[in-house]
C-alpha positions as YAML, in Angstrom:
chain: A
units: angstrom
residues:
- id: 1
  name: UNK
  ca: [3.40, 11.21, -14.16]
- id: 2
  name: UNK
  ca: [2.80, 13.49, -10.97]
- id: 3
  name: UNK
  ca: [1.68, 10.87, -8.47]
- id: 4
  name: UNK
  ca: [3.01, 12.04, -5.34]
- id: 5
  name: UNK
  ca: [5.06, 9.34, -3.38]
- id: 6
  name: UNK
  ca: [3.37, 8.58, 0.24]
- id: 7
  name: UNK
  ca: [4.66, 6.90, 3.44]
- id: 8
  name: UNK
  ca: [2.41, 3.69, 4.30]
- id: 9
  name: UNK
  ca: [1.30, 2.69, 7.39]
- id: 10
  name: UNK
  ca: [-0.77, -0.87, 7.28]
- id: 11
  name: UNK
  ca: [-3.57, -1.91, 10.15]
- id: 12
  name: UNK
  ca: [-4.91, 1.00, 11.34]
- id: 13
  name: UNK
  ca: [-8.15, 0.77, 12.78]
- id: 14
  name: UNK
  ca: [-9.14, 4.08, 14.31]
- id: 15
  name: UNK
  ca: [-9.54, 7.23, 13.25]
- id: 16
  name: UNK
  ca: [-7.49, 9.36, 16.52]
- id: 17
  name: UNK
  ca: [-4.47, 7.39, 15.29]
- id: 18
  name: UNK
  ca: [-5.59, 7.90, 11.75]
- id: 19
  name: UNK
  ca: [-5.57, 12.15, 12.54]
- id: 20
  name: UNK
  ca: [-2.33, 11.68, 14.38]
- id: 21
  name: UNK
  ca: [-0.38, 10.17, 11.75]
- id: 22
  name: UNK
  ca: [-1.90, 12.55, 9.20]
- id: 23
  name: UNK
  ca: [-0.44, 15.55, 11.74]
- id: 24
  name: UNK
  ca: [3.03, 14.32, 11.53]
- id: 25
  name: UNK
  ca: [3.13, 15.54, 8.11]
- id: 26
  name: UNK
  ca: [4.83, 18.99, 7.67]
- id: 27
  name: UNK
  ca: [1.86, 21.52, 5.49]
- id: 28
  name: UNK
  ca: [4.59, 22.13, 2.68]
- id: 29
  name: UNK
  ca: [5.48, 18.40, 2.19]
- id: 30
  name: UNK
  ca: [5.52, 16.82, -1.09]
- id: 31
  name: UNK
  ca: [4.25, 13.62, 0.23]
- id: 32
  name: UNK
  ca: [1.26, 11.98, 1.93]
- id: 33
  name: UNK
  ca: [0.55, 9.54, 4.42]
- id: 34
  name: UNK
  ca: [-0.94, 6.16, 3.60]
- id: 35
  name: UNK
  ca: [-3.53, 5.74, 6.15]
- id: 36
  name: UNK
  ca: [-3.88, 1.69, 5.26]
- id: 37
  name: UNK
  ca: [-7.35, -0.11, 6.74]
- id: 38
  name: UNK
  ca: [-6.92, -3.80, 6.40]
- id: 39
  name: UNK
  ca: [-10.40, -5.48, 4.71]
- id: 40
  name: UNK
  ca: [-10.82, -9.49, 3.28]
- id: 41
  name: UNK
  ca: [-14.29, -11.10, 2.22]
- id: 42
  name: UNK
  ca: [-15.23, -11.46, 5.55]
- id: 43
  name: UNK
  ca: [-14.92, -7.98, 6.50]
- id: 44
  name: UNK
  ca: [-16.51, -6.88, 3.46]
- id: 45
  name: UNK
  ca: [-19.02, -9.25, 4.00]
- id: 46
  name: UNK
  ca: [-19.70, -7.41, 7.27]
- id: 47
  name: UNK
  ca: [-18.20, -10.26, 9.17]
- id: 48
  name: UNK
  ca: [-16.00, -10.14, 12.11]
- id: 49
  name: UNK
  ca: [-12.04, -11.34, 10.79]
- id: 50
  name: UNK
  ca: [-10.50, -13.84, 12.39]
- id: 51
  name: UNK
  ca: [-7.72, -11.04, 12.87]
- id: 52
  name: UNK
  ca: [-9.66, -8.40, 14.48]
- id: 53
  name: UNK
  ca: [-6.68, -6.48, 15.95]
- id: 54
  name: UNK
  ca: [-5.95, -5.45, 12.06]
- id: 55
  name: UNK
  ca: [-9.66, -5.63, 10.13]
- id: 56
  name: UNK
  ca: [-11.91, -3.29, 11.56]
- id: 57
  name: UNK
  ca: [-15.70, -4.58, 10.82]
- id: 58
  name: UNK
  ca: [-16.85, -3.17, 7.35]
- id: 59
  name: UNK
  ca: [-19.46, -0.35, 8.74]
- id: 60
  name: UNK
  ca: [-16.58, 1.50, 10.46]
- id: 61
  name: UNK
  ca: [-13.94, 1.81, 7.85]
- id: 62
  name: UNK
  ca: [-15.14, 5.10, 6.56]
- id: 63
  name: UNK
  ca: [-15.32, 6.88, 9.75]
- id: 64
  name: UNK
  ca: [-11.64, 6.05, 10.12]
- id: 65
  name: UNK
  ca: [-10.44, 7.98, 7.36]
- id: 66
  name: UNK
  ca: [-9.60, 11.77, 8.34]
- id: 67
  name: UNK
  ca: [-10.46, 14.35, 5.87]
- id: 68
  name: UNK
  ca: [-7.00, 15.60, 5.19]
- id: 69
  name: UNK
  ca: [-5.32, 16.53, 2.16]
- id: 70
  name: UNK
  ca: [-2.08, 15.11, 2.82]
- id: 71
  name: UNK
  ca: [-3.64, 11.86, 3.90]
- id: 72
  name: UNK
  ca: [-3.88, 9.22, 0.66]
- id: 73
  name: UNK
  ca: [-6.86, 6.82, 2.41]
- id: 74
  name: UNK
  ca: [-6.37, 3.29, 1.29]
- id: 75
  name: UNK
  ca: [-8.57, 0.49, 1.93]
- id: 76
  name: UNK
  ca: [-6.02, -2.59, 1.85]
- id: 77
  name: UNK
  ca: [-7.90, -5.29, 0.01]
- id: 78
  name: UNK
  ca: [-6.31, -8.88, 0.95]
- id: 79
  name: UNK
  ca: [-8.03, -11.64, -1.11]
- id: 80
  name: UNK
  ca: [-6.78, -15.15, -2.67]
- id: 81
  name: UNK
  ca: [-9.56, -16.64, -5.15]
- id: 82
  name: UNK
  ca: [-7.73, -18.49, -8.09]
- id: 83
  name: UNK
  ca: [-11.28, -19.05, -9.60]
- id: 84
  name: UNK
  ca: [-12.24, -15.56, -9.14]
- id: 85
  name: UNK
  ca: [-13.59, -13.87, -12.53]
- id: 86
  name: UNK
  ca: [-12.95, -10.04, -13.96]
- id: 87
  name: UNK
  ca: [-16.98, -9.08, -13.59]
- id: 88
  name: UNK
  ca: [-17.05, -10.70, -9.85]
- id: 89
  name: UNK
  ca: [-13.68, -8.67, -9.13]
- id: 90
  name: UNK
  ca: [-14.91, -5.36, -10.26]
- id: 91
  name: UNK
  ca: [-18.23, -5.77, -8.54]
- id: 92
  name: UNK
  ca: [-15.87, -6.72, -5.39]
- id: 93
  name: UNK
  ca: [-14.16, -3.42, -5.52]
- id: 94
  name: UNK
  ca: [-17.06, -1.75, -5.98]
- id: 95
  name: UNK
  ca: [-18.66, -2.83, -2.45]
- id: 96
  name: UNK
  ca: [-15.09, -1.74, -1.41]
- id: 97
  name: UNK
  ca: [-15.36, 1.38, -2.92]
- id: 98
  name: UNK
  ca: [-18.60, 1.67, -1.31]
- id: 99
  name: UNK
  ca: [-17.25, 1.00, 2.16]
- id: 100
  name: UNK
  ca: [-14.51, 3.63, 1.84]
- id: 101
  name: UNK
  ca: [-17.06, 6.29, 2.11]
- id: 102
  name: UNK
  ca: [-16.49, 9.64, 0.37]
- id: 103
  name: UNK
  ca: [-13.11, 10.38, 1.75]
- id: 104
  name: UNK
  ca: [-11.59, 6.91, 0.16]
- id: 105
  name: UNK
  ca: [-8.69, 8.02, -2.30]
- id: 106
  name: UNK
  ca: [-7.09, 4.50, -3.26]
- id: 107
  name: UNK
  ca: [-7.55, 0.71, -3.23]
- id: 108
  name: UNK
  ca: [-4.78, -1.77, -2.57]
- id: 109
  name: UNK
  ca: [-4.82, -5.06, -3.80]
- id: 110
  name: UNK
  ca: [-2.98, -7.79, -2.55]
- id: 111
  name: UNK
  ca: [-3.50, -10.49, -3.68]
- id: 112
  name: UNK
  ca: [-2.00, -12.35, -6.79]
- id: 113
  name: UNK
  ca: [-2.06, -11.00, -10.71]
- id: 114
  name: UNK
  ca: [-6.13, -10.15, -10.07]
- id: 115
  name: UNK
  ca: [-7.61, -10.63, -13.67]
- id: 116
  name: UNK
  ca: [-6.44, -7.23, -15.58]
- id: 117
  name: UNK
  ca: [-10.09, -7.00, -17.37]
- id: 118
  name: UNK
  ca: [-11.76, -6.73, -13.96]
- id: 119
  name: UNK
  ca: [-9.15, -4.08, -12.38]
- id: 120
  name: UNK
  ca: [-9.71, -2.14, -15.78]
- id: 121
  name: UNK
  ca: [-13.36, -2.21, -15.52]
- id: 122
  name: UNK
  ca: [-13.24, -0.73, -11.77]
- id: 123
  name: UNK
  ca: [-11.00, 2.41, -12.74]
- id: 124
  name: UNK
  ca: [-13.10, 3.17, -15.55]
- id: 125
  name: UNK
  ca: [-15.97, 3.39, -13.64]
- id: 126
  name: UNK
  ca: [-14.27, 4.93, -10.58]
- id: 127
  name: UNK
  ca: [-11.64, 6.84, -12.30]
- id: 128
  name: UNK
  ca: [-10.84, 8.83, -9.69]
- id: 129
  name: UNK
  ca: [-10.21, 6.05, -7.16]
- id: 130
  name: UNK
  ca: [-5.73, 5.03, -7.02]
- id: 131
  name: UNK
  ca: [-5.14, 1.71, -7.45]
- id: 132
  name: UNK
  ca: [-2.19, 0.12, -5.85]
- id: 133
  name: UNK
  ca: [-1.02, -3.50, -6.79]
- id: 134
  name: UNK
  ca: [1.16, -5.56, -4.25]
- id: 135
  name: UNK
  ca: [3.95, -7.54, -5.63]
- id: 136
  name: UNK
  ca: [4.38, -10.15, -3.34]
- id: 137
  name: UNK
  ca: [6.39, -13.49, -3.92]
- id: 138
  name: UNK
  ca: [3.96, -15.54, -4.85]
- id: 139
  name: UNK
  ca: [3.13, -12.76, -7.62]
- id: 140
  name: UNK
  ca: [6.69, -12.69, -8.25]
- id: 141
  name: UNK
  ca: [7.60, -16.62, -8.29]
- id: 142
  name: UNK
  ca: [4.70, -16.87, -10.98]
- id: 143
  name: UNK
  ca: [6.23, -14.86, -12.93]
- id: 144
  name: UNK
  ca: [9.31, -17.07, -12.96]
- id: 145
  name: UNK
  ca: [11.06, -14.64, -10.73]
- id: 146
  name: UNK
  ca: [12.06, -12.54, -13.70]
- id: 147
  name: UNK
  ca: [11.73, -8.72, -13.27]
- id: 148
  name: UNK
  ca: [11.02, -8.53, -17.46]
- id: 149
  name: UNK
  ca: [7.95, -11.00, -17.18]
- id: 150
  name: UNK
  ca: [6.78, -8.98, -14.42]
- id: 151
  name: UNK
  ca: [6.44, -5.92, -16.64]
- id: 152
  name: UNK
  ca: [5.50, -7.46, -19.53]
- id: 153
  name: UNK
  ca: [2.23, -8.50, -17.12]
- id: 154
  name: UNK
  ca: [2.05, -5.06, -15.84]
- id: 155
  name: UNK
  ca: [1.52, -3.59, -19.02]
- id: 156
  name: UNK
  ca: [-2.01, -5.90, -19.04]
- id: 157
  name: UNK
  ca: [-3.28, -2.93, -16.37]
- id: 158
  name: UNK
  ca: [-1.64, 0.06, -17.91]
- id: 159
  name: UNK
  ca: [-4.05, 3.03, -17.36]
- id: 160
  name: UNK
  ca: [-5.81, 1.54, -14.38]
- id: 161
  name: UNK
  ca: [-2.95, 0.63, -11.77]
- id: 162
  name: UNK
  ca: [-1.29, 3.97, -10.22]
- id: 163
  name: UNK
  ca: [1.70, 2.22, -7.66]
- id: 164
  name: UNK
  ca: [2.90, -0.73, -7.88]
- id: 165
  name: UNK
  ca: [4.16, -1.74, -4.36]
- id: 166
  name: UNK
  ca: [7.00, -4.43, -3.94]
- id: 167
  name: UNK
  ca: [6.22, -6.36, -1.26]
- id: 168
  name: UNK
  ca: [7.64, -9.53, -1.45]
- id: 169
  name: UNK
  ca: [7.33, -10.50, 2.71]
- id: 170
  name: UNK
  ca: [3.46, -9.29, 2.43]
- id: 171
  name: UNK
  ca: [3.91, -6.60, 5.51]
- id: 172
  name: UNK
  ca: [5.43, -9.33, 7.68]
- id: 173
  name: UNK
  ca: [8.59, -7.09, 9.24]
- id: 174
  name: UNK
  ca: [11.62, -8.45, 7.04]
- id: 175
  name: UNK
  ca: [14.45, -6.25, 6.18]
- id: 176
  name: UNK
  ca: [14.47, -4.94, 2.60]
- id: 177
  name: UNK
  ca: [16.92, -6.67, -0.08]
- id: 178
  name: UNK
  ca: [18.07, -3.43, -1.69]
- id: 179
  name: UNK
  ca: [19.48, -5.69, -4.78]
- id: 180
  name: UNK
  ca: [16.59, -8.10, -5.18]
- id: 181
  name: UNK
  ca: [14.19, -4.58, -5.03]
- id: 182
  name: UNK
  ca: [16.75, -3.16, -7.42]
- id: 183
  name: UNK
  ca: [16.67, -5.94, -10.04]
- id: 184
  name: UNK
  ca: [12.26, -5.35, -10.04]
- id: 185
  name: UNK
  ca: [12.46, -1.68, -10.02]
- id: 186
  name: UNK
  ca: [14.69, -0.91, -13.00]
- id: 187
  name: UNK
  ca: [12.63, -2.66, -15.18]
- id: 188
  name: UNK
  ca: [9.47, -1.34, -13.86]
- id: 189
  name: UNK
  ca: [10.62, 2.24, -13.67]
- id: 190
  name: UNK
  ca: [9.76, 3.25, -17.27]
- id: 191
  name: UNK
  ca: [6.32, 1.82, -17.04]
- id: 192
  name: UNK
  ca: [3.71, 4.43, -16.26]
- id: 193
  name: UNK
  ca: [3.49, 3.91, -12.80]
- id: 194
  name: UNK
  ca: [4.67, 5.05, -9.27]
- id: 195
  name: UNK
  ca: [7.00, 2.82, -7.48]
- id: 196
  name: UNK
  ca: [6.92, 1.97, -3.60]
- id: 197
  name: UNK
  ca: [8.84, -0.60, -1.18]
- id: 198
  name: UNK
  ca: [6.96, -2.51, 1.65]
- id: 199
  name: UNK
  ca: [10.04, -3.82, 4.53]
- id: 200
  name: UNK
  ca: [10.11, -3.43, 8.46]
- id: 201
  name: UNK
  ca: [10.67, -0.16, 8.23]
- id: 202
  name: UNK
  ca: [10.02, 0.97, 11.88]
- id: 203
  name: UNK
  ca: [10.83, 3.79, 14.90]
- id: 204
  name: UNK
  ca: [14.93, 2.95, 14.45]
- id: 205
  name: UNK
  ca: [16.46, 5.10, 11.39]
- id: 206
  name: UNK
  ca: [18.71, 1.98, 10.33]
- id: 207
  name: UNK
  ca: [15.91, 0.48, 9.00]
- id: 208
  name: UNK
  ca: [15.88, 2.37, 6.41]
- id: 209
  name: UNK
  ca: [19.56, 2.21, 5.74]
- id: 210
  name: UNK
  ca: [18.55, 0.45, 1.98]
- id: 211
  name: UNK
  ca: [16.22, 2.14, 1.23]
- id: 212
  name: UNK
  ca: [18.30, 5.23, 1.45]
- id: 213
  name: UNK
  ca: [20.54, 3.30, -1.59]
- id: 214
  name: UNK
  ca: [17.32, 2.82, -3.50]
- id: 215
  name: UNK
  ca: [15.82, 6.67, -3.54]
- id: 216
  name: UNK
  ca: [18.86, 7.86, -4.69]
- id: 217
  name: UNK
  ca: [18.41, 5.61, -7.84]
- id: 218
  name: UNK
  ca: [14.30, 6.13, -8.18]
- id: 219
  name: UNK
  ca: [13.54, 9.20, -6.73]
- id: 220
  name: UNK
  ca: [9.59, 9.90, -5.80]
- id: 221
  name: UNK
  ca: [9.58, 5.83, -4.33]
- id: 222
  name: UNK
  ca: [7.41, 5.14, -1.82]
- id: 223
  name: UNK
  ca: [7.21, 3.48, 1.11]
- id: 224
  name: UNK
  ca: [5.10, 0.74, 3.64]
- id: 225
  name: UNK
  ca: [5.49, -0.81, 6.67]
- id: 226
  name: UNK
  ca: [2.65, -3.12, 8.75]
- id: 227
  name: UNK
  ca: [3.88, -5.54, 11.52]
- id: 228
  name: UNK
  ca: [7.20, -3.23, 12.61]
- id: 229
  name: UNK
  ca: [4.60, -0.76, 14.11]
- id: 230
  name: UNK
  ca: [2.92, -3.09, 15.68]
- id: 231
  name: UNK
  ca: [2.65, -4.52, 18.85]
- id: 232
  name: UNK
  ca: [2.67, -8.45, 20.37]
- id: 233
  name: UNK
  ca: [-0.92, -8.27, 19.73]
- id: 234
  name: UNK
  ca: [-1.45, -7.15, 15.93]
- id: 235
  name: UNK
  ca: [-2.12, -3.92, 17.28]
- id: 236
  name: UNK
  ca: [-0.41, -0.71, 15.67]
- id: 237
  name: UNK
  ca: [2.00, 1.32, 18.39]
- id: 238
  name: UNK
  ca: [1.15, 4.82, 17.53]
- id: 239
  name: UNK
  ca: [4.56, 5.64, 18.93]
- id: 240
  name: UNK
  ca: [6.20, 3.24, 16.62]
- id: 241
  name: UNK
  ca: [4.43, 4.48, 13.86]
- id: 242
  name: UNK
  ca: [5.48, 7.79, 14.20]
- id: 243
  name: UNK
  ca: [9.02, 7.07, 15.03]
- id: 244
  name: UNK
  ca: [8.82, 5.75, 11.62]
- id: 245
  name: UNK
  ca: [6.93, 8.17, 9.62]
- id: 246
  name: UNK
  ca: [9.95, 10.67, 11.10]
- id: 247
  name: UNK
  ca: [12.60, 8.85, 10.07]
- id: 248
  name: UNK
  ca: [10.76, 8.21, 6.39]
- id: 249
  name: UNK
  ca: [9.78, 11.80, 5.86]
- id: 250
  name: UNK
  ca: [13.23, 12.64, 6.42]
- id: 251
  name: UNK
  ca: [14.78, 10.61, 4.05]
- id: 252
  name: UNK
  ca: [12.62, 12.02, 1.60]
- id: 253
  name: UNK
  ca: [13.54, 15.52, 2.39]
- id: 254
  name: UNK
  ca: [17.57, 14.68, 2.29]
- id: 255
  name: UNK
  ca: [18.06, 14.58, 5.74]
- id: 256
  name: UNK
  ca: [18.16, 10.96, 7.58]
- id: 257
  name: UNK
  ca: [20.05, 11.37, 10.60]
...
């Protein structure tokens, strides 16, 4: 696998703080930046969200993306349809797709165990395109909280799911639970996929304090963040953004201060 491991960064909705999280990025790093645009049916609809501090309308997500090669461009796909079917998912992702605009490089879908058949179908006509599949804990109680059920699922998307993200607080701000992340990771790591973390990771370098524990164990791991660099409004704080893309890119280079 040669995925390279990125640093997330959820609700952005612009593209000057799209280029100026891209710029905090040192030329000879490994990694990339996540530049994450929130989009549900409504916004891919080309309706306004009823959060429209964090969901841009639909005709402006692909002028956010910068055209950067150590920028990984994710549309952030948030959807619950129990009823929903594989062809009316990968027709879904296709408008997404569409949305992206030529400088999209990944889809994330949260959401809960989309049908496998539909995910499959996207990638093979997009193969290009990363997909990303959040783990949250309604994905995980489903699976009866056991990390081995949760891989045995997993395997259902092998070849079309890149990262697999575990996310159990959905973005929210919590602190990361280095041994419940543990327990999910070890039996995930031999699967072919990348692995990533999603915690309140923010602008203050103890946030990260397990997640230093964890990349010693599964090296290349990425990471995301949403609400911790934000403001009271839903807004993201560019400054606490890059406070925390610092302190990230500097665990992954050995050197967390």
């Amino acid at each position: 696998m040669n995925r390279k491991s990125y640093v997330g960064v959820g609700a952005v909705t612009n593209s000057k703080d799209a280029n100026s999280l891209v710029r905090e990025v040192a030329p000879t790093a490994s990694h990339l930046v996540q530049i994450g645009v929130m989009v549900d049916g409504k916004t891919l609809r080309g309706e306004p969200s009823a959060f429209p501090s964090q969901l841009p309308v639909s005709v402006s997500v692909a002028d956010i993306f910068p055209s950067n090669s150590k920028a990984l461009n994710t549309i952030i796909y948030s959807f619950r349809d129990p009823e929903l079917r594989a062809k009316k998912l990968a027709a879904e992702l296709g408008l997404v797709q569409k949305i992206g605009g030529n400088r999209l490089h990944a889809v994330q879908l949260n959401t809960v165990w989309p049908p496998f058949e539909g995910v499959i179908e996207f990638k093979e006509r997009h193969q290009l395109m990363q997909i990303i599949l959040q783990l949250n804990q309604v994905a995980l109680d489903s699976a009866g909280g056991s990390p081995l059920v949760v891989a045995k699922w997993l395997k259902k998307y092998k070849g079309a799911v890149d990262y697999v993200l575990f996310d159990p607080h959905e973005g929210h701000g919590h602190s990361l639970d280095a041994k419940e992340a543990r327990k999910y990771l070890a039996a995930l790591k031999d699967l072919e996929v990348s692995l990533g973390v999603a915690a309140g990771f923010g602008p203050d370098p103890r946030t990260f304090d397990t997640a230093e524990l964890l990349l010693e164990e599964f090296p290349g791991l990425s990471f995301f963040t949403q609400d911790s660099v934000c403001d009271g409004t839903g807004l993201l704080s560019l400054s606490k953004a890059t406070g925390y893309l610092k302190n990230a890119f500097a665990l992954l280079e050995g050197s967390v201060s």
